[in-house]
Biopython code that builds the backbone (N, CA, C, O; Angstrom):
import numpy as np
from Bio.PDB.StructureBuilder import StructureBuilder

atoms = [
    (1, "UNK", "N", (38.162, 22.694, 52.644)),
    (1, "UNK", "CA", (38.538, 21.522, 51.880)),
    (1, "UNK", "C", (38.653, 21.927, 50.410)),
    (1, "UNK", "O", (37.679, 22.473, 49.891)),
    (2, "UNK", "N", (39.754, 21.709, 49.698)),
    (2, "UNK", "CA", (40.012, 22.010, 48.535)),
    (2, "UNK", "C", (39.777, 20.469, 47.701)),
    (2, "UNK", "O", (40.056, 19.319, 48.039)),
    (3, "UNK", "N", (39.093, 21.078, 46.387)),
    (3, "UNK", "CA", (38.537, 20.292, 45.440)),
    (3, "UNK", "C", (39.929, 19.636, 44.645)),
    (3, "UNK", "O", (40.942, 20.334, 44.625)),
    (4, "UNK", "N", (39.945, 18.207, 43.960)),
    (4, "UNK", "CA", (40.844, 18.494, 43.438)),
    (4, "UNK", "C", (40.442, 17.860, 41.844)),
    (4, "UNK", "O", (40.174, 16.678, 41.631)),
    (5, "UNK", "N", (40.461, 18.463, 41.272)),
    (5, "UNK", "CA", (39.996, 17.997, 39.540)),
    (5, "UNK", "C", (41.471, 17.822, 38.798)),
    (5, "UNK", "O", (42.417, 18.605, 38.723)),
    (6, "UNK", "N", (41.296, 16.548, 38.305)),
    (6, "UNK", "CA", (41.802, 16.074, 37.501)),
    (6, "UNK", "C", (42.015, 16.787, 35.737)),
    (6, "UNK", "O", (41.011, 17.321, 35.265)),
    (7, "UNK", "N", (43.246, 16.758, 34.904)),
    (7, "UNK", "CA", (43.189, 16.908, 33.239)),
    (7, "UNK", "C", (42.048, 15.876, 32.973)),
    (7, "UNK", "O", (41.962, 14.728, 33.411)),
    (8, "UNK", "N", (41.034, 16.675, 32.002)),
    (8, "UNK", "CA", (40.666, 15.421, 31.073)),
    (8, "UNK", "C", (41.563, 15.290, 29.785)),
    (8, "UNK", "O", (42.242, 16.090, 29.140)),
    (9, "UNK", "N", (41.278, 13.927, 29.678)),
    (9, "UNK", "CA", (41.487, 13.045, 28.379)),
    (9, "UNK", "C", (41.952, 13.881, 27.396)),
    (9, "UNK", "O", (43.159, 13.846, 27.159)),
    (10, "UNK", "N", (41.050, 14.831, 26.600)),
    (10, "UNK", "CA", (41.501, 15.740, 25.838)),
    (10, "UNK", "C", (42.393, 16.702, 25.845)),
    (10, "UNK", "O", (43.179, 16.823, 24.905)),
    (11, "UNK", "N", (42.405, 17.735, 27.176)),
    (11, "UNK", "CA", (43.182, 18.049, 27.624)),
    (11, "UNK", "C", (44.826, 17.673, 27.980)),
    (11, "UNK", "O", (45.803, 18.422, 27.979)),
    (12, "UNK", "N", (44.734, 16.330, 28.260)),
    (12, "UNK", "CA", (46.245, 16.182, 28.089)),
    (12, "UNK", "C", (46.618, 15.666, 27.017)),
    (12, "UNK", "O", (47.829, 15.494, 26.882)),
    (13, "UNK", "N", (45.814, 15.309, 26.058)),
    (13, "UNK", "CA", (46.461, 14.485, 24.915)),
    (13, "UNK", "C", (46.893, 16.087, 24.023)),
    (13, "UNK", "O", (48.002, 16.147, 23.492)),
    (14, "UNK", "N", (46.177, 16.991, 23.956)),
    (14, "UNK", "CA", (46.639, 18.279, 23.399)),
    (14, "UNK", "C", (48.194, 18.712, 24.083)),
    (14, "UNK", "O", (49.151, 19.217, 23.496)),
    (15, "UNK", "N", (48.048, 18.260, 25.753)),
    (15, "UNK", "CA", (49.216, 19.124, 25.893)),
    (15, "UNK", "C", (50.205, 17.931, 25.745)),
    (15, "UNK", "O", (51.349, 18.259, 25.430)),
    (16, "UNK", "N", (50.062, 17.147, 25.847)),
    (16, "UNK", "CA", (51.076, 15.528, 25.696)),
    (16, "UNK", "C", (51.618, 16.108, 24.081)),
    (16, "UNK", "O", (52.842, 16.211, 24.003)),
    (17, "UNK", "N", (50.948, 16.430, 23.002)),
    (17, "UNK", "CA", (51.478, 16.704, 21.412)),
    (17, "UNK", "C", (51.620, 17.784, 21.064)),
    (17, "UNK", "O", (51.891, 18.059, 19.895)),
    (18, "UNK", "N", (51.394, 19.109, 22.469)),
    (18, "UNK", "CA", (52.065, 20.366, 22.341)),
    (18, "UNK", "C", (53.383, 20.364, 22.783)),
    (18, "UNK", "O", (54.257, 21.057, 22.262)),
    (19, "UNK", "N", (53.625, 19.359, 24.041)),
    (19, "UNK", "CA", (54.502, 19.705, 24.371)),
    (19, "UNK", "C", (56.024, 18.270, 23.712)),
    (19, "UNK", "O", (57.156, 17.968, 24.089)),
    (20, "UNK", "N", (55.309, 17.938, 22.882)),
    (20, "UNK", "CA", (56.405, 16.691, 22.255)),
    (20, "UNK", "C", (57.155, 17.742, 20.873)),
    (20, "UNK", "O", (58.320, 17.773, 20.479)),
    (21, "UNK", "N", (55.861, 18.563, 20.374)),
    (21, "UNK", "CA", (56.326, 19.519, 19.228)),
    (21, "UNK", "C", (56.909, 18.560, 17.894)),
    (21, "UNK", "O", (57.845, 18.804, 17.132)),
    (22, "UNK", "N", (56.102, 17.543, 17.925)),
    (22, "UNK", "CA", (56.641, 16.521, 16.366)),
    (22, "UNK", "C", (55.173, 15.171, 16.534)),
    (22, "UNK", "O", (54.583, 14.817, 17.554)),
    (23, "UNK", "N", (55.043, 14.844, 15.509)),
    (23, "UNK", "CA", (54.583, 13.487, 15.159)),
    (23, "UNK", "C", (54.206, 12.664, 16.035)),
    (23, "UNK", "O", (55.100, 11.936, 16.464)),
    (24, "UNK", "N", (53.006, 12.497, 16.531)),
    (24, "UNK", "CA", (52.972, 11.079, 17.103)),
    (24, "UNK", "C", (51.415, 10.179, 16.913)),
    (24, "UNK", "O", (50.226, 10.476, 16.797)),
    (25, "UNK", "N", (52.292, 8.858, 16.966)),
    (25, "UNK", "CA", (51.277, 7.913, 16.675)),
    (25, "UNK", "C", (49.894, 7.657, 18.064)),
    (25, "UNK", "O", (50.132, 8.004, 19.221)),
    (26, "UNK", "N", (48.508, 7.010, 17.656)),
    (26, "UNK", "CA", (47.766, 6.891, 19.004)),
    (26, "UNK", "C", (48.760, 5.966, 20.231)),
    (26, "UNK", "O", (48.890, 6.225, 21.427)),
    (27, "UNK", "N", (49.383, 4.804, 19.410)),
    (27, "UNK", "CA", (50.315, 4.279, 20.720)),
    (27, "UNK", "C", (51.349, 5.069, 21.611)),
    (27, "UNK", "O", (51.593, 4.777, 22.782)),
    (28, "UNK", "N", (51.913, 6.080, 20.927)),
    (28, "UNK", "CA", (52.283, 7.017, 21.206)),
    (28, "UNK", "C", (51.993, 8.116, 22.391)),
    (28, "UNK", "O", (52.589, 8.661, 23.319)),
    (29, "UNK", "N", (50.809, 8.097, 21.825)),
    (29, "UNK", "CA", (49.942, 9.386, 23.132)),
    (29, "UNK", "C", (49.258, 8.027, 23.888)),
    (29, "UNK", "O", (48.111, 8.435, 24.072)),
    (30, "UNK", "N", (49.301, 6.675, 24.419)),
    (30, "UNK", "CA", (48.447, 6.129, 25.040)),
    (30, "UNK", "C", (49.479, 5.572, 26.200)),
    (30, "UNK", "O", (49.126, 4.742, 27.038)),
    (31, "UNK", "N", (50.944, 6.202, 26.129)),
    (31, "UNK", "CA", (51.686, 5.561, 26.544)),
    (31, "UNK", "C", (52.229, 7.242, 27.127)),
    (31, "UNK", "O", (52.817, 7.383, 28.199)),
    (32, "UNK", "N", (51.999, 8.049, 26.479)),
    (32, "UNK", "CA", (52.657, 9.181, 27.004)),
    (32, "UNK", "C", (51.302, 10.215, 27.933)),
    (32, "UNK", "O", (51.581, 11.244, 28.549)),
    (33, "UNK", "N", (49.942, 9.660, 27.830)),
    (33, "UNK", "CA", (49.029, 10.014, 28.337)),
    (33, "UNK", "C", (48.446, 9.165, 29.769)),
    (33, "UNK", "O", (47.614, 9.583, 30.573)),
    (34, "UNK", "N", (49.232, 7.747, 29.787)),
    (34, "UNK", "CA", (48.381, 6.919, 30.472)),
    (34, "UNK", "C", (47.157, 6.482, 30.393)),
    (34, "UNK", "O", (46.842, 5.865, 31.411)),
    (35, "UNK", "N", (45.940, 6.577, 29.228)),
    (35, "UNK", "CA", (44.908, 6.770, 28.978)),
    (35, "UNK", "C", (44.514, 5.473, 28.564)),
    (35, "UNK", "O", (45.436, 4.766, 28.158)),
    (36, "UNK", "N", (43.208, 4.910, 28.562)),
    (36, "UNK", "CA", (43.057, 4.133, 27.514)),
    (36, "UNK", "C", (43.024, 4.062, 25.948)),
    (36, "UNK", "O", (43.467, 5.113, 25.485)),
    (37, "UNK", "N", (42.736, 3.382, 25.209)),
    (37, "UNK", "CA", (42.592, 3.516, 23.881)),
    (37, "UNK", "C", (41.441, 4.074, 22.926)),
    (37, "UNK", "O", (41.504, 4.678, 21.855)),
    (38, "UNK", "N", (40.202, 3.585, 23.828)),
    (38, "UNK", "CA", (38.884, 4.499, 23.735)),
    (38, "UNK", "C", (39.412, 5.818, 24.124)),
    (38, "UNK", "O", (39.708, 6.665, 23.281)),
    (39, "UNK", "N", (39.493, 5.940, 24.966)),
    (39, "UNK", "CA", (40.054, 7.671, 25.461)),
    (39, "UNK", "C", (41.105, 8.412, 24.643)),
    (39, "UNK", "O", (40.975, 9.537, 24.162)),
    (40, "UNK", "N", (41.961, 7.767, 24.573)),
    (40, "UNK", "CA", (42.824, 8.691, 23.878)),
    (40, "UNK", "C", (42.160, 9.219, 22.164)),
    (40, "UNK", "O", (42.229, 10.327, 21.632)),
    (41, "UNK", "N", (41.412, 7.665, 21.546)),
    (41, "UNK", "CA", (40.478, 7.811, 20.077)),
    (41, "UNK", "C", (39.626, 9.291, 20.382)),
    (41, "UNK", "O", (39.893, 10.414, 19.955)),
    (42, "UNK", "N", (38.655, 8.913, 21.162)),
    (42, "UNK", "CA", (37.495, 10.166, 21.234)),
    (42, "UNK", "C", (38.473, 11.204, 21.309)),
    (42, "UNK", "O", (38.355, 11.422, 20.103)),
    (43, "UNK", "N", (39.436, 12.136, 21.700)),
    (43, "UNK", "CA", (39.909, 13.022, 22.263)),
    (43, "UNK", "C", (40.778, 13.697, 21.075)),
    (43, "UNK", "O", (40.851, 14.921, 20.959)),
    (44, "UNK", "N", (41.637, 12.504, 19.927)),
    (44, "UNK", "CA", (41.967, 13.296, 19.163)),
    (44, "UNK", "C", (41.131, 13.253, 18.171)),
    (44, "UNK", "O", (41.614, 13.817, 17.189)),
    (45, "UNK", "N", (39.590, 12.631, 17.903)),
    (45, "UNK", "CA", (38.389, 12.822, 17.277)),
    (45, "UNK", "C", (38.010, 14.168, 17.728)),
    (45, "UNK", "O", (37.836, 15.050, 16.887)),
    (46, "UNK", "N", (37.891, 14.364, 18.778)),
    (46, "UNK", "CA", (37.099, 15.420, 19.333)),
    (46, "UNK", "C", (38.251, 16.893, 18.501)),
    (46, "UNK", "O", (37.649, 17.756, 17.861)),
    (47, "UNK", "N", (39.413, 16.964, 18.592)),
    (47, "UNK", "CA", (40.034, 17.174, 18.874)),
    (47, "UNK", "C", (40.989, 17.799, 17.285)),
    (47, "UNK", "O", (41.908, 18.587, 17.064)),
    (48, "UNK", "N", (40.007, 16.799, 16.395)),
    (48, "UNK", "CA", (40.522, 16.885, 14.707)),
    (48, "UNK", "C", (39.308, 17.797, 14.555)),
    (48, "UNK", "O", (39.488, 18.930, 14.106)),
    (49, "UNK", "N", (38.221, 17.434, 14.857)),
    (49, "UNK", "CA", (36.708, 17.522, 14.466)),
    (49, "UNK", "C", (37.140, 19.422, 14.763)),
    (49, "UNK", "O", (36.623, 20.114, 13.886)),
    (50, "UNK", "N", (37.693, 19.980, 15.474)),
    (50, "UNK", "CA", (37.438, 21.579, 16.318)),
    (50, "UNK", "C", (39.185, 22.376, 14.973)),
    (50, "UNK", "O", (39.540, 23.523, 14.700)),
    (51, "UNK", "N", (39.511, 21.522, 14.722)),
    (51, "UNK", "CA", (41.056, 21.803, 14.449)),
    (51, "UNK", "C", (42.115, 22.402, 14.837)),
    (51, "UNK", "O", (42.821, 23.334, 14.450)),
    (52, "UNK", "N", (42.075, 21.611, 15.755)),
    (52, "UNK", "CA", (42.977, 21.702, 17.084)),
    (52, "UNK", "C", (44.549, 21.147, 17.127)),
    (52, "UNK", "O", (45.553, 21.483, 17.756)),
    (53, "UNK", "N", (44.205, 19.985, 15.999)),
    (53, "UNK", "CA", (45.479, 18.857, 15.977)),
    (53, "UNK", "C", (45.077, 18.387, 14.139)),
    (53, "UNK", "O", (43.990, 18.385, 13.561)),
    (54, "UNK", "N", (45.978, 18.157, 13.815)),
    (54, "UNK", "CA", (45.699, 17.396, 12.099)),
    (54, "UNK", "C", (46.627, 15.838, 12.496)),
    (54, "UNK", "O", (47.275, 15.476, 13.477)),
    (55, "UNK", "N", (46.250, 15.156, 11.061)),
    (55, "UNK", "CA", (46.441, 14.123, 11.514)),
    (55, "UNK", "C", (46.415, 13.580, 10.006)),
    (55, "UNK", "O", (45.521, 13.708, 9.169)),
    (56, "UNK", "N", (48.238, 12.634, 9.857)),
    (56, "UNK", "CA", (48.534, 12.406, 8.222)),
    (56, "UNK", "C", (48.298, 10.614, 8.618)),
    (56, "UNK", "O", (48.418, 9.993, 9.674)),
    (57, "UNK", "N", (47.985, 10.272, 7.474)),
    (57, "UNK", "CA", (47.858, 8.790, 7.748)),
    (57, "UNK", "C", (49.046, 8.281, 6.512)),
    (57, "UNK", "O", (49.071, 8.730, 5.366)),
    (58, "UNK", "N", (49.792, 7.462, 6.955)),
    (58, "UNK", "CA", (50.412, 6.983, 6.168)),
    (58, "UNK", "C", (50.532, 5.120, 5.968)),
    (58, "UNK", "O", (50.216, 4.474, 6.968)),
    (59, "UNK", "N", (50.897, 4.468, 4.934)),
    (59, "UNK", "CA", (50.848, 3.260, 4.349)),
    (59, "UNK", "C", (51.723, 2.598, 4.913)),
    (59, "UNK", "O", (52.816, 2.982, 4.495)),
    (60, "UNK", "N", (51.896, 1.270, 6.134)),
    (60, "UNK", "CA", (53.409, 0.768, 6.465)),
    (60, "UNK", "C", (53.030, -0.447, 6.176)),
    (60, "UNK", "O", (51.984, -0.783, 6.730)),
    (61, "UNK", "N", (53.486, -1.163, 5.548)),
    (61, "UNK", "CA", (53.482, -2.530, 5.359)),
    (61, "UNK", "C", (51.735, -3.131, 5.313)),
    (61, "UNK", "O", (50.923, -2.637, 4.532)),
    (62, "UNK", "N", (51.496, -3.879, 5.962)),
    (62, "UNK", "CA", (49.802, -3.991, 5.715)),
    (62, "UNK", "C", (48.654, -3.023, 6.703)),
    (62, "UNK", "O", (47.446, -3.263, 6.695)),
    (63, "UNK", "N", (49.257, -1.959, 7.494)),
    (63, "UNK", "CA", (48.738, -1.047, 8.307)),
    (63, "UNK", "C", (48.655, 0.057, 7.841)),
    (63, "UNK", "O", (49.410, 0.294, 6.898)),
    (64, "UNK", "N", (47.728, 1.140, 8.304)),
    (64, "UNK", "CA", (47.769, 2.621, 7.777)),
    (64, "UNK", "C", (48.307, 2.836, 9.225)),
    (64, "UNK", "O", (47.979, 2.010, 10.077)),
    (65, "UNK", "N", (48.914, 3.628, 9.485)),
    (65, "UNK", "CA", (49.314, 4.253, 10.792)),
    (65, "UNK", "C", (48.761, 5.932, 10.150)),
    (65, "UNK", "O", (48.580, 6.512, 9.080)),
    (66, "UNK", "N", (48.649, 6.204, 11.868)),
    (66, "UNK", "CA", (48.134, 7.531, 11.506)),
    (66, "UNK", "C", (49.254, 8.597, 12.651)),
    (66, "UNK", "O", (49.719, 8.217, 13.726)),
    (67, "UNK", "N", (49.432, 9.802, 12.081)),
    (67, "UNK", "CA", (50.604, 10.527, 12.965)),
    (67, "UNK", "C", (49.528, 11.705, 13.299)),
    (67, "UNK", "O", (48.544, 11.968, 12.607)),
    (68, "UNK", "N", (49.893, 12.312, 14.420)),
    (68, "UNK", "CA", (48.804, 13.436, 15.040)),
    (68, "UNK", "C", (49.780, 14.343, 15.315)),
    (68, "UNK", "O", (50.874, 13.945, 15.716)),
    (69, "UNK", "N", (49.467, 15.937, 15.105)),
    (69, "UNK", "CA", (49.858, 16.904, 15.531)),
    (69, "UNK", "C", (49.585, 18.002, 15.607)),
    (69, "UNK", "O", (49.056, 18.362, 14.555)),
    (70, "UNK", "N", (49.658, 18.763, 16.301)),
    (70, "UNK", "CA", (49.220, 20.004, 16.843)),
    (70, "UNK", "C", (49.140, 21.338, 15.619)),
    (70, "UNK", "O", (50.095, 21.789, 14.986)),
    (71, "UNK", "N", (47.712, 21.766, 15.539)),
    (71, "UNK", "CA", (47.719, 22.870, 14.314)),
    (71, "UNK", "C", (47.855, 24.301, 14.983)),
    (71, "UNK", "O", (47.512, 24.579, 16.132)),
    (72, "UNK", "N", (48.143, 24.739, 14.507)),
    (72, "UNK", "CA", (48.380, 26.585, 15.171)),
    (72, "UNK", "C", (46.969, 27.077, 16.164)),
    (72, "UNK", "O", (45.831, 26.710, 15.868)),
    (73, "UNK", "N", (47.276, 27.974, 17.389)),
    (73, "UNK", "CA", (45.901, 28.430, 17.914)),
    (73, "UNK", "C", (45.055, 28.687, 17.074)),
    (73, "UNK", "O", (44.082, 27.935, 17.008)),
    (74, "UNK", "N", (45.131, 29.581, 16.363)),
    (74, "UNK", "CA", (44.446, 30.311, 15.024)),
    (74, "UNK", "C", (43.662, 29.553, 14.517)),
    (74, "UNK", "O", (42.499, 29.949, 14.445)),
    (75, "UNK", "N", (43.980, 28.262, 14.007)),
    (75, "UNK", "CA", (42.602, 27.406, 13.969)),
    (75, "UNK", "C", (42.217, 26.493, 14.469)),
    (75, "UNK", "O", (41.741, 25.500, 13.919)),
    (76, "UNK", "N", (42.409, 26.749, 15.937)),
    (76, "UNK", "CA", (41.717, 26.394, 16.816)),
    (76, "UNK", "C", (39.905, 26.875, 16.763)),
    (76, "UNK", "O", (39.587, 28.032, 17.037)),
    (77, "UNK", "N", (39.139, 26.112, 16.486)),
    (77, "UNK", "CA", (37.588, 26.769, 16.526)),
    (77, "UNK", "C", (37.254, 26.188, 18.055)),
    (77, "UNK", "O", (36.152, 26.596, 18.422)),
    (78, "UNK", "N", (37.916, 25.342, 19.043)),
    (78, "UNK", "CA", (36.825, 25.046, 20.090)),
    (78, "UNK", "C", (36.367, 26.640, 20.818)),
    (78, "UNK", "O", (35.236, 26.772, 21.285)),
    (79, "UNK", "N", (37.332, 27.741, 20.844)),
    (79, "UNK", "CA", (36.894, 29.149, 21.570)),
    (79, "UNK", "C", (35.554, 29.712, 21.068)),
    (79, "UNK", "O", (34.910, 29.199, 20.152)),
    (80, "UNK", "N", (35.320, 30.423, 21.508)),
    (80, "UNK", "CA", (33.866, 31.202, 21.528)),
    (80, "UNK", "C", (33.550, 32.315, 21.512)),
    (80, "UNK", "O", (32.974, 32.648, 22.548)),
    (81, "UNK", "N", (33.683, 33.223, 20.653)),
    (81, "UNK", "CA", (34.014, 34.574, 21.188)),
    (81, "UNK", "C", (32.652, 35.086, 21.261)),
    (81, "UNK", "O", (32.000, 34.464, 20.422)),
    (82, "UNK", "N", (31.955, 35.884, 21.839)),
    (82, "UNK", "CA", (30.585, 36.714, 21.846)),
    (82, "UNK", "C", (30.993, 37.813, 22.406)),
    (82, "UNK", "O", (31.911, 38.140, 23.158)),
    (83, "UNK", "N", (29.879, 38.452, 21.737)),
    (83, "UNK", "CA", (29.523, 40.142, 21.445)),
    (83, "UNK", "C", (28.802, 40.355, 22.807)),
    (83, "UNK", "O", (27.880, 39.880, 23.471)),
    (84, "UNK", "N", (29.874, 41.475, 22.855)),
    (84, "UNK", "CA", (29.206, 42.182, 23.998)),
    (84, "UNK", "C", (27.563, 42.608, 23.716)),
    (84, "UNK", "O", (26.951, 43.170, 22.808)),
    (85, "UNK", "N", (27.162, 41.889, 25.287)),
    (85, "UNK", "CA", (25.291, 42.029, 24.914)),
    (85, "UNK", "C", (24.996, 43.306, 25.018)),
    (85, "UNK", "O", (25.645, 43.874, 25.897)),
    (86, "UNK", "N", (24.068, 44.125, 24.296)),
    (86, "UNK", "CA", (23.645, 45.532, 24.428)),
    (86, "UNK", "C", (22.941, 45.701, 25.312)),
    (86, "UNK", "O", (22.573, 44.656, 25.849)),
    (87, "UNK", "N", (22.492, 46.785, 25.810)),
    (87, "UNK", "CA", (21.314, 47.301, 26.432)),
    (87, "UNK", "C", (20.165, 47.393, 26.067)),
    (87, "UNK", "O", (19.937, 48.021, 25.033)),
    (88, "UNK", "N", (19.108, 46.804, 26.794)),
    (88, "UNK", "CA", (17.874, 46.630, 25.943)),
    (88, "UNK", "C", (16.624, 48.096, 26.274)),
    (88, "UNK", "O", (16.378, 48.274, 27.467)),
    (89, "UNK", "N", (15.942, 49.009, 25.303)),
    (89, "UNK", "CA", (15.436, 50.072, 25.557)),
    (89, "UNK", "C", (13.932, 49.901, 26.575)),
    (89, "UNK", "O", (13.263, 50.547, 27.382)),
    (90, "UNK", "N", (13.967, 48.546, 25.882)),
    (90, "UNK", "CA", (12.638, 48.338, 27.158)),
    (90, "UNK", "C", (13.145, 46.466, 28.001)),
    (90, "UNK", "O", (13.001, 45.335, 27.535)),
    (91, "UNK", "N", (13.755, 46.955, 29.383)),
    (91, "UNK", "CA", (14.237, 46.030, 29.800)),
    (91, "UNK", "C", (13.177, 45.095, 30.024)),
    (91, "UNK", "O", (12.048, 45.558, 29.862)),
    (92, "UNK", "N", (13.305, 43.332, 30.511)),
    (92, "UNK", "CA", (12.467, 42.378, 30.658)),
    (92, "UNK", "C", (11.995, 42.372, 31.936)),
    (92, "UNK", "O", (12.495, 42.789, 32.980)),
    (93, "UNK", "N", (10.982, 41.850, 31.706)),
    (93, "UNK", "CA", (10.448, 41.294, 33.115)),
    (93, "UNK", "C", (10.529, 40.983, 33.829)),
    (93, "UNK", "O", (10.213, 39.817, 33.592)),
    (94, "UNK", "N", (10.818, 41.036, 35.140)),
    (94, "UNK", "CA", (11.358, 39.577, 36.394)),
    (94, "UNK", "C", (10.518, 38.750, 36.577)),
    (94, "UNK", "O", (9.349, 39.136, 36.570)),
    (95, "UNK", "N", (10.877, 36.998, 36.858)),
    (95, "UNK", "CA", (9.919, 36.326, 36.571)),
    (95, "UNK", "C", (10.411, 36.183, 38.228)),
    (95, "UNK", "O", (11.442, 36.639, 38.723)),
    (96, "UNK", "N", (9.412, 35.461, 38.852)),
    (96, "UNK", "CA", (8.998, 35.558, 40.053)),
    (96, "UNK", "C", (9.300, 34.222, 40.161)),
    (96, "UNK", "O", (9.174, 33.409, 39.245)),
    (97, "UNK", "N", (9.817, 33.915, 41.600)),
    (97, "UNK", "CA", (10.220, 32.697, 41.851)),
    (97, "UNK", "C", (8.869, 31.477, 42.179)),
    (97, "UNK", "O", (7.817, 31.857, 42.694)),
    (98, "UNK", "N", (9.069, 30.245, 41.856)),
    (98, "UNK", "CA", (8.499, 29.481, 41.597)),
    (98, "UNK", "C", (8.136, 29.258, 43.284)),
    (98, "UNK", "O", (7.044, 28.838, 43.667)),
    (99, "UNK", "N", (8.771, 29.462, 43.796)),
    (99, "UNK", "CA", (8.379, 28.663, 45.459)),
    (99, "UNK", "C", (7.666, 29.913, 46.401)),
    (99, "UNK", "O", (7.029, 29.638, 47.418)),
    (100, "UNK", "N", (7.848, 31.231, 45.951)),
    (100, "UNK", "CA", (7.299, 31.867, 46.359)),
    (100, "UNK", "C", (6.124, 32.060, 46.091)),
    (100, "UNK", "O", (5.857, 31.655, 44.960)),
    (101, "UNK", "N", (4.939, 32.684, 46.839)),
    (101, "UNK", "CA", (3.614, 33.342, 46.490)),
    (101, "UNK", "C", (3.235, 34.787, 46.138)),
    (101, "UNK", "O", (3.533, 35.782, 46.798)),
    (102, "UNK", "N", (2.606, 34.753, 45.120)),
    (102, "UNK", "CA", (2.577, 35.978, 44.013)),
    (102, "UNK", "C", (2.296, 36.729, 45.369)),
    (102, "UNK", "O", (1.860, 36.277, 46.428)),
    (103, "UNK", "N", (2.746, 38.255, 44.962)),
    (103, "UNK", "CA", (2.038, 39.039, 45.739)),
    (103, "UNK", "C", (0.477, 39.770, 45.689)),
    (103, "UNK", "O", (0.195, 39.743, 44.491)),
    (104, "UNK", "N", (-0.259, 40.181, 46.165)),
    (104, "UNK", "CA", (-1.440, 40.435, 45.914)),
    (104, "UNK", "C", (-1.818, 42.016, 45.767)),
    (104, "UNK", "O", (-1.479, 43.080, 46.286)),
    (105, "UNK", "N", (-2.696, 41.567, 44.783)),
    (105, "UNK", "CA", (-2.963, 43.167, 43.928)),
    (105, "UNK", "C", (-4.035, 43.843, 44.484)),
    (105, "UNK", "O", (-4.368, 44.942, 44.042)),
]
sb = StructureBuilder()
sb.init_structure("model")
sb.init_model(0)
sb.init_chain("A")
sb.init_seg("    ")
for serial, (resi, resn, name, xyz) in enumerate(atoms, 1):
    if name == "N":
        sb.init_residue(resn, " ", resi, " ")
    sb.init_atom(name, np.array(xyz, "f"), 0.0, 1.0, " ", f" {name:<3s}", serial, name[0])
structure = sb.get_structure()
């Protein structure tokens, strides 16, 4: 039986404004994501917060509208890179499993 997992939220709203390649408003991605409005908010929060996507707000009549778009991989910070772990000169201990009984000395 194969699993089947769904895009999250974030996930498609990145690729929904990678793959539009211009400007778009939250009604915009809530209509091109299917998402709700909570959902689509957290996601390009999440999503500004890593700098992943920027986002210009501009003045229309008595509204600020805000436009979202995609910033270069490069500053992208959600990745992680780590250092290869070294070798340690005096390796650790094995800790002994909890359900088992110590062995006797």
């Amino acid at each position: 039986m194969t699993r089947h997992k769904e895009e999250t939220t974030t996930t498609r709203v990145l690729r929904v404004l990678r793959e539009a390649d211009e400007f778009m408003t939250v009604d915009q991605l809530i209509a091109a994501t299917r998402r709700t409005r909570n959902q689509v908010w957290a996601a390009v929060i999440h999503l500004r917060d890593r700098h992943a996507i920027g986002v210009i707000a501009q003045q229309e009549r008595s509204a600020t509208i805000s436009y979202w778009y995609v910033l270069p991989p490069e500053q992208d910070a959600r990745t992680k890179t780590v250092e290869e772990r070294a070798l340690e000169s005096r390796p650790r201990k094995r800790r002994v499993d909890a359900g088992k009984p110590r062995p006797k000395r």
